[in-house]
C-alpha positions in Angstrom: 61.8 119.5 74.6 63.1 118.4 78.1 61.1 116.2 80.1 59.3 117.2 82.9 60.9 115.8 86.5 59.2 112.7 87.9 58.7 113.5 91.4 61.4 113.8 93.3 63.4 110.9 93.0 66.5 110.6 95.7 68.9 108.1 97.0 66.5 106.3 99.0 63.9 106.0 96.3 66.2 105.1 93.6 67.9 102.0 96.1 64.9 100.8 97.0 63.7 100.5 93.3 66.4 98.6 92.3 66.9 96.6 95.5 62.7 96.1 94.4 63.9 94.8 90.9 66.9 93.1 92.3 65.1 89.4 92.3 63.6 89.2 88.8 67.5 90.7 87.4 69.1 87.4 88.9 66.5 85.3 87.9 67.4 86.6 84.1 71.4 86.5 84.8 71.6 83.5 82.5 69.3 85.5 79.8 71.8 88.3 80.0 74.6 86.8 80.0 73.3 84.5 76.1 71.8 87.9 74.8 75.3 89.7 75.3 73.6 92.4 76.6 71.0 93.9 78.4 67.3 92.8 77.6 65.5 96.1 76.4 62.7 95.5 79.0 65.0 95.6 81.6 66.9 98.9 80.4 64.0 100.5 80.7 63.0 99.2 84.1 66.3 100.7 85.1 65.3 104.2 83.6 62.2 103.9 85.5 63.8 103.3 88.6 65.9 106.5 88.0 69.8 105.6 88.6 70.7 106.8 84.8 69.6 110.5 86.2 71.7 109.8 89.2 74.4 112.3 88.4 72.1 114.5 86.8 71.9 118.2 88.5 68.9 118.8 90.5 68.2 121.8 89.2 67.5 119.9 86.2 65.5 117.4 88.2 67.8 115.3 88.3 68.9 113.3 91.9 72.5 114.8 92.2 74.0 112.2 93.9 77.4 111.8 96.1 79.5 109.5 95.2 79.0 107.5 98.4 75.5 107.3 96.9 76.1 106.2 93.4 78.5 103.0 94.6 75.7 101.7 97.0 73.3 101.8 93.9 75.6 100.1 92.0 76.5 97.8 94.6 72.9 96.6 94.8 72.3 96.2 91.3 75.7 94.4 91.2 74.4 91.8 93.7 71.3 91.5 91.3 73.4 90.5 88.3 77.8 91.5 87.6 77.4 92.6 84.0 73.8 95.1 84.6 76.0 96.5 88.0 78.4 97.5 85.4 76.2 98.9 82.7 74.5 101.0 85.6 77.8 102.2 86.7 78.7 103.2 83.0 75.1 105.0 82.7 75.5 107.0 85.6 78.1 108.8 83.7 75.5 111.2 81.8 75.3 113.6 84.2 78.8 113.9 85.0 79.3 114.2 81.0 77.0 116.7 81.1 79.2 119.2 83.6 81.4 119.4 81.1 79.4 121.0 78.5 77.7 124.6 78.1 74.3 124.2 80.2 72.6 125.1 76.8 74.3 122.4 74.9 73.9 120.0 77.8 70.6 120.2 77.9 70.1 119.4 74.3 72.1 117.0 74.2 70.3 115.4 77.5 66.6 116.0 76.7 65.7 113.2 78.7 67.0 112.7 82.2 67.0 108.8 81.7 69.2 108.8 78.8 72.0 106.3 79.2 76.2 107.2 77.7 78.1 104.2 76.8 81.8 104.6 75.3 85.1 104.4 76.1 86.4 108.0 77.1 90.6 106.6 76.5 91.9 107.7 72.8 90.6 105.1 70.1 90.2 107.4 67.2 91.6 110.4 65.5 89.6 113.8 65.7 90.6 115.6 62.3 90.2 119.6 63.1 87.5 121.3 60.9 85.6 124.3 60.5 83.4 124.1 63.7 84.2 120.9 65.1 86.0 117.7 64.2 86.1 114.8 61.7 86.3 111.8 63.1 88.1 108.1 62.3 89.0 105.4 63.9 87.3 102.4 66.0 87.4 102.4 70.1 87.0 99.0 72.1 85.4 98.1 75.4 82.1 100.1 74.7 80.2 98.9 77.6 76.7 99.6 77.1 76.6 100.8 74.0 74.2 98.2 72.7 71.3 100.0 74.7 73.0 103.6 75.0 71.4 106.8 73.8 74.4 108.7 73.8 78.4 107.2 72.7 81.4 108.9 74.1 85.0 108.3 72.6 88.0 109.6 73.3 90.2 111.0 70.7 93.8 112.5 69.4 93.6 115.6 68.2 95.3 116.2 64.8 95.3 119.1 62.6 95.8 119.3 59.1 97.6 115.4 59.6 99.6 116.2 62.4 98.9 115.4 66.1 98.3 118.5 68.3 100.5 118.8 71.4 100.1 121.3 74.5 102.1 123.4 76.5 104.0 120.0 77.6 104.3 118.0 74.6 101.1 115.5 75.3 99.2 114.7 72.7 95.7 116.7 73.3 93.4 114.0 74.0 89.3 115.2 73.8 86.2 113.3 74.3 83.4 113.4 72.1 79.6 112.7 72.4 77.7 111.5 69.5 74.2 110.4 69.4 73.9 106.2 68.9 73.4 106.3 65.1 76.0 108.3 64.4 78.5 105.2 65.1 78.3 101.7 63.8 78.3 99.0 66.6 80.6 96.0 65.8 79.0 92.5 67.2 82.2 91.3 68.7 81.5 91.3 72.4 82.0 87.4 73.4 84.1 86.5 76.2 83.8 84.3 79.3 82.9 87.1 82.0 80.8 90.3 82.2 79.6 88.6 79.2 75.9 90.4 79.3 77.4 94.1 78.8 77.5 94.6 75.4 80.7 95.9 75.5 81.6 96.1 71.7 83.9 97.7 70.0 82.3 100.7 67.6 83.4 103.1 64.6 82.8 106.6 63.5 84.4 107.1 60.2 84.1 110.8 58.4 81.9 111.5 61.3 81.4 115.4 62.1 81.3 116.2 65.9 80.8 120.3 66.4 83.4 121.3 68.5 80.8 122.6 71.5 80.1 118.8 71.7 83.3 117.8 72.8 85.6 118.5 76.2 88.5 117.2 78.6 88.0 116.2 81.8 89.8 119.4 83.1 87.8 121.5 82.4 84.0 121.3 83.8 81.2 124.1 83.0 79.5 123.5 86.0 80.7 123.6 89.1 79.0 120.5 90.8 81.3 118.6 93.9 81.4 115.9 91.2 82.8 117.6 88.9 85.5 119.3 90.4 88.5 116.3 90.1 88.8 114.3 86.7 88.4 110.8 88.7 84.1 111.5 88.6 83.6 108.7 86.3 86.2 106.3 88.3 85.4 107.1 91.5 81.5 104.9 91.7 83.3 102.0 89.9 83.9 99.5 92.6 80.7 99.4 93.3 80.5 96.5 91.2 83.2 94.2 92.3 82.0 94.8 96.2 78.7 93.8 94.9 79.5 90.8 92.7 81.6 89.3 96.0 78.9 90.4 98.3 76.5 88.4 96.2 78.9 85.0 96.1 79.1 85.3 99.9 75.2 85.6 100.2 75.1 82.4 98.3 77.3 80.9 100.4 74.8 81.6 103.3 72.1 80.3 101.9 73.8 76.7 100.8 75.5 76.6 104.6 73.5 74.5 106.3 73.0 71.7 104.1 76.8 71.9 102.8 79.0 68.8 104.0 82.9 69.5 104.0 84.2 67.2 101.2 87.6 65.9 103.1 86.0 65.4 106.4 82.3 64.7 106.0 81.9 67.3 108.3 78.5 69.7 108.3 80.1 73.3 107.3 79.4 74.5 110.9 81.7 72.1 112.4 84.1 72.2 109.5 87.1 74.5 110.5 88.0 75.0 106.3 84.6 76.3 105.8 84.2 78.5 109.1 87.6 79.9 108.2 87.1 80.5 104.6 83.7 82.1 105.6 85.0 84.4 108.0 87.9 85.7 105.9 86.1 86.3 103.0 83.5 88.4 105.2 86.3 89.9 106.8 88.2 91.1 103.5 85.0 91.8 102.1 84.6 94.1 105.1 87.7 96.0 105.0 87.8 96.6 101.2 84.1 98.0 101.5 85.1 100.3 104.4 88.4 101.8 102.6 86.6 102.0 99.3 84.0 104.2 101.4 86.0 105.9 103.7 88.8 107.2 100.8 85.8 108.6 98.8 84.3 110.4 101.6 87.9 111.7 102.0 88.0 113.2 98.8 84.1 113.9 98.6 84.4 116.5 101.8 87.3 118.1 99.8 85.4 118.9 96.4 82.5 120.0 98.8 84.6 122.2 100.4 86.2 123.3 96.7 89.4 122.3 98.5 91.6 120.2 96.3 92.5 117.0 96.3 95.3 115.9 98.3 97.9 113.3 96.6 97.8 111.1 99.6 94.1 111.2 99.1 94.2 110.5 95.6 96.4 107.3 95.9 94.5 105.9 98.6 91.4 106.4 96.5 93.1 104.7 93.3 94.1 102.3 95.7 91.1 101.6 97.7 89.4 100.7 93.8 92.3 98.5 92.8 92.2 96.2 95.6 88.2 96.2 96.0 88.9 94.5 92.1 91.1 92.3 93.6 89.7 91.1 96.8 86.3 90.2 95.3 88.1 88.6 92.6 89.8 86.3 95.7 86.7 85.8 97.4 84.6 85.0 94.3 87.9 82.2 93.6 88.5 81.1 97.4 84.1 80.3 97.5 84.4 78.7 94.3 86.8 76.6 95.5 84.8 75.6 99.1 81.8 75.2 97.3 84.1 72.9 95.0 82.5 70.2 92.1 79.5 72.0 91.9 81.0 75.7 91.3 81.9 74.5 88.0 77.9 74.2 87.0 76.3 77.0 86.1 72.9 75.9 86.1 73.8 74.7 89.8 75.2 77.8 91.7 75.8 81.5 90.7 79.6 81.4 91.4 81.2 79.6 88.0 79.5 83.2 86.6 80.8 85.2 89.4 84.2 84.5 89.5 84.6 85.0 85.5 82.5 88.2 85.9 85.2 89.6 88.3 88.0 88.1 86.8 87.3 90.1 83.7 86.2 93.5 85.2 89.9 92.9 86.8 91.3 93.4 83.8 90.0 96.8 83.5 93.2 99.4 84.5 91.7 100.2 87.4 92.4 97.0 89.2 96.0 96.1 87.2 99.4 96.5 88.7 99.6 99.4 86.9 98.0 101.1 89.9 100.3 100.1 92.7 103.4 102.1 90.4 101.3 105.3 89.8 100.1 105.1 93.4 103.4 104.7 95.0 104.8 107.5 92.2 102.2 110.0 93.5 102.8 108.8 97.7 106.3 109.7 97.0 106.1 113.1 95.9 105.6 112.5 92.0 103.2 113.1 89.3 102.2 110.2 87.2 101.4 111.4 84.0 97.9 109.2 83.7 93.7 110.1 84.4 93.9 107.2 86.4 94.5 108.0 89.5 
């Protein structure tokens, strides 16, 4: 049965929870990051504090959230700790997976409004047509979150009786599919220098049946939410996490200040010309990637509220706003480590050795590759990159 709504829990109440839980996360960073995940106490803090409903629809009793409002969440939480900003960023995505399914289905697939959907959406496995639904096979990587998720998602080729179905266009027909957790096996492979508490292993669903009403592409939603209404919905909340990480390195920063000595000159940090300028144009980047980051999703935020679509301009400087947020933390996160200097290296000493690997990994998610600036300039330019990307 569905649960019963919890109050009404909105934007405010939501950020204020986590900003509430925000000191005990960073005092268990270094937990997280040895477990490889996230500590089951503090999943369910999370679902307490309500941001896995965030995208849920209200008339569920769920918060509905903009955009705007999901990054700010996920900002905060970011600041808390890099690798549970990016599992709350990949939980979000439940209600925006549930648009895309018959309300009927949705719901039973979603009893819960807390229920957390980990899984990588790009093609990893085949999805063999049956009677009623697929077969699946194959193994996807990069399945952040699915240590503690309720709900995996995996995108998969189509074939048909061994041969890959094409559409209208000749592109391999790509579908996502939702399984509930122990339906796929979870391979323990997830160790790497950064974002190293996200449990993002790789996992397998062999001879798997998915019924087809459990499956969709992000063209076409059932419901017809603002969030909904452009395939970017689970893309567009992501840098969130980088603005947060950076913002976080730079709060350190702060609070180390007035006791810091430059090491060349001997000089306090306030008198220290290297240190006021590095300060100030890491705030000031910092700044301006926050503000196009916001102002490009409000852009395209007033046009799905209006039902309007999305302009191309608007889409590039989105895709681009999220690719350099990725990068500019990643250069404030290295240019602090570096004023900071011997004592960035510990990590039992200051937060940025774990920082700067946290963002330099998340930078290699496509989002914040070169990859961007050649669709981006394809699509300013009056083409059509063939990519859900951007």
């Amino acid at each position: 049965m569905p649960d019963a709504p919890r109050g009404s829990l909105g934007y405010e109440e939501i950020l204020g929870e986590v900003r509430r839980l925000s000191p005990l996360i960073a005092k268990r960073s270094e937990e997280i990051e040895q477990l490889r995940r996230l500590p089951e106490d503090l999943v369910e803090s999370l679902r307490a504090a309500g941001v896995f409903r965030a995208a849920m629809p209200a008339e569920w009793g769920g918060s509905d959230l903009t955009s705007m409002e999901q990054i700010a969440i996920i900002e905060e939480a970011s600041r808390a700790d890099t690798s549970l900003g990016w599992c709350v960023m990949i939980g979000m995505d439940s209600g925006i997976y549930a648009g895309f399914l018959r309300p009927d289905v949705a719901r039973r697939m979603y009893p819960s409004l807390d229920m957390v959907t980990a899984g990588q959406v790009r093609p990893g496995a085949r999805a063999h047509v049956v009677e009623g639904g697929y077969r699946l096979e194959g193994t996807w990587r990069f399945g952040s979150g699915c240590t503690h998720a309720d709900v995996i998602a995996g995108g998969s080729l189509v074939f048909r009786d061994g041969e890959q179905v094409k559409d209208e266009r000749g592109r391999p027909v790509w579908r996502v599919v939702l399984l509930p957790r122990d339906q796929v096996e979870i391979i323990d492979n997830w160790y790497t220098t950064g974002l190293a508490g996200s449990g993002s292993c790789d996992y397998r669903a062999e001879g798997v049946f998915v019924p087809e009403e459990h499956t969709f592409t992000f063209d076409q939603p059932l419901d017809d939410r603002p969030i909904n209404r452009h395939p970017d919905a689970i893309l567009r909340k992501m840098p969130g996490v980088p603005l947060g990480a950076a913002r976080a390195a730079l709060d350190y920063v702060h609070e180390i200040a007035e006791k810091r000595v430059d090491r060349a000159s001997g000089t306090g940090w306030r008198d220290s010309p290297r240190a006021r300028r590095t300060v100030a144009q890491c705030e000031l980047n910092l700044a301006a990637a926050r503000t196009l980051v916001y102002s490009s999703v409000e852009d395209v935020w007033a046009r799905l509220v209006a039902n309007e679509p999305v302009r191309p301009q608007e889409r590039a400087i989105a895709a681009l706003a999220r690719y350099n947020a990725f990068r500019t933390a990643r250069d404030i996160a290295s240019d602090l480590y570096d004023l900071v200097g011997g004592d960035s290296i510990y990590s039992q000493r200051t937060p940025l050795d774990r920082r700067l690997r946290d963002l330099t990994t998340i930078c290699q998610h496509v989002v914040g590759q070169d990859l961007i600036l050649d669709w981006s300039g394809e699509l300013l330019l009056g083409g059509m990159p063939d990519t859900p990307f951007i």
